[in-house]
Backbone as CSV, one residue per row, in Angstrom:
resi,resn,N_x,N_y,N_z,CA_x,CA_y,CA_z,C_x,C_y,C_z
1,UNK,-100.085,28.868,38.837,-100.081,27.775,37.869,-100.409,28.326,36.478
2,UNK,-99.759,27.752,35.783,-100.196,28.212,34.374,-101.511,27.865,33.379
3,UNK,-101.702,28.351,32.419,-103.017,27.559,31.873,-102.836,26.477,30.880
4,UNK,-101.234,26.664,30.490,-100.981,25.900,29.799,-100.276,24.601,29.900
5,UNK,-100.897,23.790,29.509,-100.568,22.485,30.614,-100.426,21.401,29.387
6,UNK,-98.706,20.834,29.411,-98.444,19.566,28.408,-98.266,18.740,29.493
7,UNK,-99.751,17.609,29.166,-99.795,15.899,30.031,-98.345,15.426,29.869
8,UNK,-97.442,15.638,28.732,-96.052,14.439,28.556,-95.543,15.028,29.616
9,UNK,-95.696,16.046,29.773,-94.774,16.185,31.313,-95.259,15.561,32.612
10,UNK,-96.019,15.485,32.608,-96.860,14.425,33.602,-96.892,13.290,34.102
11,UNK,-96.908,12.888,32.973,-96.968,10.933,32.778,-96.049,10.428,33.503
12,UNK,-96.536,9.186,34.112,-95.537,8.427,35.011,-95.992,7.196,34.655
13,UNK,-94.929,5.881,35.845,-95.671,4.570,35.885,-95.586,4.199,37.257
14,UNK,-96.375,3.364,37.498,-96.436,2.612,38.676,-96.370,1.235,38.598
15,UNK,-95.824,0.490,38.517,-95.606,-0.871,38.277,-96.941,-1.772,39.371
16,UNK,-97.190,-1.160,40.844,-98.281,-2.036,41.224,-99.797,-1.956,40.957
17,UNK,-99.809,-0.303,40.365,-101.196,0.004,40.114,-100.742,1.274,38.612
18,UNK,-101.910,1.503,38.330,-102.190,2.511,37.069,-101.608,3.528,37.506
19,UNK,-100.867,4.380,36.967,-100.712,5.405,37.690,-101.532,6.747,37.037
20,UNK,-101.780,8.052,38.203,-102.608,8.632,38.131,-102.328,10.112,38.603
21,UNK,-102.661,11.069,38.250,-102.328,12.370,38.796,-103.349,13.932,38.506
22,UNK,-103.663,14.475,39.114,-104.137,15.734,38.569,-103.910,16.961,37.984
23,UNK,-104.228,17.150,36.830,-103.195,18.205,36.305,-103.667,19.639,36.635
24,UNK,-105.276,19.772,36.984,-105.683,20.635,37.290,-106.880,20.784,37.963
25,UNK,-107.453,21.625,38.967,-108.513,21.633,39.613,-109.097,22.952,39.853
26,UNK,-110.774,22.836,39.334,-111.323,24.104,39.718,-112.439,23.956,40.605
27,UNK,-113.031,25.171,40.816,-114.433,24.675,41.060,-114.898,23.724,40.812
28,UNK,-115.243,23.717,39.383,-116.517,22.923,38.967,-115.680,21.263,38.194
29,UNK,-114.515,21.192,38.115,-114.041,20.309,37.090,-112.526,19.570,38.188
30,UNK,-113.086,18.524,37.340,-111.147,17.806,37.898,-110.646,17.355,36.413
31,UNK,-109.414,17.919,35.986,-108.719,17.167,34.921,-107.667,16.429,35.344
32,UNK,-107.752,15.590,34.861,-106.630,14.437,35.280,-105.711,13.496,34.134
33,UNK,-104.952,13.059,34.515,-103.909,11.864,33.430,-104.027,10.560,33.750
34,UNK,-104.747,9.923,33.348,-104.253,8.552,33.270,-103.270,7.413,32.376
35,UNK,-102.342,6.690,33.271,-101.308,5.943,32.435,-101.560,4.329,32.953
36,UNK,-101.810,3.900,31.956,-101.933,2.381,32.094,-100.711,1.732,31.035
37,UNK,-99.730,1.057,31.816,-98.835,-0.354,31.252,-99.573,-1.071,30.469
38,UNK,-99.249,-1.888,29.509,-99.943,-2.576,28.764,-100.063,-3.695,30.149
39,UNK,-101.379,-4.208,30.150,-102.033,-5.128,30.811,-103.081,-4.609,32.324
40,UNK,-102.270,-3.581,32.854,-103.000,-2.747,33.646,-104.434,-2.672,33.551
41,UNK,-105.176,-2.298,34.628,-106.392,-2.043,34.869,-107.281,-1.156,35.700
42,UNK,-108.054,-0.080,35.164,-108.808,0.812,36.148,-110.017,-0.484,36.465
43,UNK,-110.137,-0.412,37.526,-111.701,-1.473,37.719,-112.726,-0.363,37.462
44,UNK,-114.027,-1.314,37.255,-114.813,-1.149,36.639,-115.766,-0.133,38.003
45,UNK,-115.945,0.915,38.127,-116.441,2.036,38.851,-117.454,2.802,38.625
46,UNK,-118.497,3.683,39.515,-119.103,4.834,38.933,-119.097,6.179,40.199
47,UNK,-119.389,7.233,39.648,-119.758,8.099,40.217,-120.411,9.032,40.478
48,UNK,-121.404,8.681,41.404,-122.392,9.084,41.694,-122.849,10.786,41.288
49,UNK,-123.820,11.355,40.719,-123.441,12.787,40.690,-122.518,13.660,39.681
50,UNK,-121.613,13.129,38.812,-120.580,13.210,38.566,-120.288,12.729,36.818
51,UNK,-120.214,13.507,35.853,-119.806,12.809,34.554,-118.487,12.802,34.415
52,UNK,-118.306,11.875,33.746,-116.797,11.870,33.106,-116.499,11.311,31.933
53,UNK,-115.338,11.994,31.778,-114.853,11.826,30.373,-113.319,10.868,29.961
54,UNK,-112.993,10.219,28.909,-111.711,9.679,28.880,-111.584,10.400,27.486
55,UNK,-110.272,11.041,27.128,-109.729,10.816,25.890,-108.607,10.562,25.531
56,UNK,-108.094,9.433,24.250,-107.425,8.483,24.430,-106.027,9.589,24.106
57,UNK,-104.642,10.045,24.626,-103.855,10.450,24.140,-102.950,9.641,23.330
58,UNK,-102.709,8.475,23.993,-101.567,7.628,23.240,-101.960,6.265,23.471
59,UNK,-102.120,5.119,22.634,-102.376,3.695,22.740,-103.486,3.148,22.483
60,UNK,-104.341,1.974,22.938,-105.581,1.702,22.919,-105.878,0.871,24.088
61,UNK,-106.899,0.755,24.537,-107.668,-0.145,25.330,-109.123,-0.648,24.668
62,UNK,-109.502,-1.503,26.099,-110.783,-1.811,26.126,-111.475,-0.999,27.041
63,UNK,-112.770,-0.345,26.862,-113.397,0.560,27.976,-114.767,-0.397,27.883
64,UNK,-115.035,0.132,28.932,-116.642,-0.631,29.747,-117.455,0.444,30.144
65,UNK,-118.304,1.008,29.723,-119.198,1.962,30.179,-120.922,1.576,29.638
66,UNK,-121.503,1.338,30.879,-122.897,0.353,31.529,-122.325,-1.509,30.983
67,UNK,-123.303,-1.278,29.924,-123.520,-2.595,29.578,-122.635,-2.761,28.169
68,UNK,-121.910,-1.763,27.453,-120.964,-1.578,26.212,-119.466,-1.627,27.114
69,UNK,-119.028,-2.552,25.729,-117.695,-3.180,25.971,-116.695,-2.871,24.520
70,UNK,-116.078,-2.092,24.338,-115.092,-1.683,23.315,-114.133,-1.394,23.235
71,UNK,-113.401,-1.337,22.269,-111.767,-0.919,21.888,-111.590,0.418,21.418
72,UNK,-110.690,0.987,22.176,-110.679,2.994,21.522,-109.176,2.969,21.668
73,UNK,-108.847,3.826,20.913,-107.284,4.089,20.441,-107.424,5.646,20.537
74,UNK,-106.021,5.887,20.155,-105.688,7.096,19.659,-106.610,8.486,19.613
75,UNK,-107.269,9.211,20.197,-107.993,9.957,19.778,-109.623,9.702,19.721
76,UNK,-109.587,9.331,20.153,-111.250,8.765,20.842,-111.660,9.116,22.452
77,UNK,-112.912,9.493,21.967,-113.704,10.202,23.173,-114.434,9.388,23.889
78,UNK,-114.062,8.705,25.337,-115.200,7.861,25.680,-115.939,8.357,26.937
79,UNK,-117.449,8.111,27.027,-117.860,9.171,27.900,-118.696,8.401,28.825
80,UNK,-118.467,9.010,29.967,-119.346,7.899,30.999,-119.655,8.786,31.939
81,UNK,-121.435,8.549,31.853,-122.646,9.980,32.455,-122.992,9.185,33.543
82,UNK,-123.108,10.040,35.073,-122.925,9.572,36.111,-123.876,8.573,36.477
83,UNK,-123.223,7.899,37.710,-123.742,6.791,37.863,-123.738,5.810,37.253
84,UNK,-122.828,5.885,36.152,-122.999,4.644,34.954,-121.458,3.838,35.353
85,UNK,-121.449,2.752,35.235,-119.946,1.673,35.994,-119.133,1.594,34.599
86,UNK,-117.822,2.148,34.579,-117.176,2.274,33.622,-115.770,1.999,34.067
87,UNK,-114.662,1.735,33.535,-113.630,0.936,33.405,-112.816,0.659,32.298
88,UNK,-111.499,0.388,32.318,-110.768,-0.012,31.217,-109.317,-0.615,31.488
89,UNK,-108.904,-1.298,30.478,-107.950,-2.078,30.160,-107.399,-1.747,29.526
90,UNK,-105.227,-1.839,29.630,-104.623,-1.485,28.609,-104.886,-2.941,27.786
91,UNK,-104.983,-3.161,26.348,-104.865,-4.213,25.537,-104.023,-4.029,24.648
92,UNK,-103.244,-3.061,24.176,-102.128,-2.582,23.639,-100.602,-2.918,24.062
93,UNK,-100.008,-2.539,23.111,-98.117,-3.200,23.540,-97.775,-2.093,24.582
94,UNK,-98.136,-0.915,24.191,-97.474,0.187,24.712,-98.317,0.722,25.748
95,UNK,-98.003,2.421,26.609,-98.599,2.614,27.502,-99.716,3.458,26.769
96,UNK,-100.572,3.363,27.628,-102.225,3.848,27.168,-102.268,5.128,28.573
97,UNK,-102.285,6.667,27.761,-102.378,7.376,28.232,-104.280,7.994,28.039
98,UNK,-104.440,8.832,29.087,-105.732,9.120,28.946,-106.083,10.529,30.239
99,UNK,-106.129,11.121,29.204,-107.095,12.897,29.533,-108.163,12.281,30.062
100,UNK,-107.939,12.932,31.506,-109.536,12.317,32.353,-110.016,13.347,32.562
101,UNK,-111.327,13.680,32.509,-112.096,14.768,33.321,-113.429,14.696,33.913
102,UNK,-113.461,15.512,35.055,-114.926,14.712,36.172,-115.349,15.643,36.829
103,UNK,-116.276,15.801,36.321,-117.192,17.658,36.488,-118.982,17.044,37.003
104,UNK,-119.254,17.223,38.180,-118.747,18.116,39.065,-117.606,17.411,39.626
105,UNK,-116.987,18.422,40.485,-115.732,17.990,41.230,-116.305,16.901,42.031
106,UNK,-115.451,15.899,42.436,-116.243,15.006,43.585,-114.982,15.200,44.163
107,UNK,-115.503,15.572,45.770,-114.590,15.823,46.524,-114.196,14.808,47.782
């Protein structure tokens, strides 16, 4: 596998759920893609042990991480330290892509 890795090649949709994929896995890290349709929804989740990260590649949503409820677009870092219930919504026209990463690995 290479190290160099473009998400647009990646991206998909799923019309019944978000769609989702891994672009890479190590030891210690999972990077991943997330694509949300405008209206789509990750439910609101945590994981135990485990931080993670969203950053926004293309669109905006609403994210939920604990008790904060906000709107991130384009280039925004949203971060959710384990155990904390986090989630998001496309609220945008277009699709809302998102660089996931979740270190430690949860296996």
């Amino acid at each position: 596998m290479t190290p160099f890795i473009d998400w647009r090649e990646h991206a998909g949709v799923r019309a019944e759920k978000f769609y989702k994929t891994t672009l890479w896995q190590g030891a210690h890290v999972t990077v991943g893609l997330n694509c949300l349709e405008p209206g789509q929804t990750q439910a609101t989740h945590a994981h135990e042990g485990a931080d993670k990260f969203y950053h926004v590649l293309e669109g905006r949503g609403r994210f939920i991480v604990g008790d904060e409820e906000r709107e991130a677009e384009t280039g925004a870092l949203v971060v959710a330290p384990a155990g904390i219930p986090h989630g998001v919504i496309n609220t945008g026209n277009l699709r809302l892509s998102l660089l996931v990463a979740i270190a430690p690995n949860i296996k």
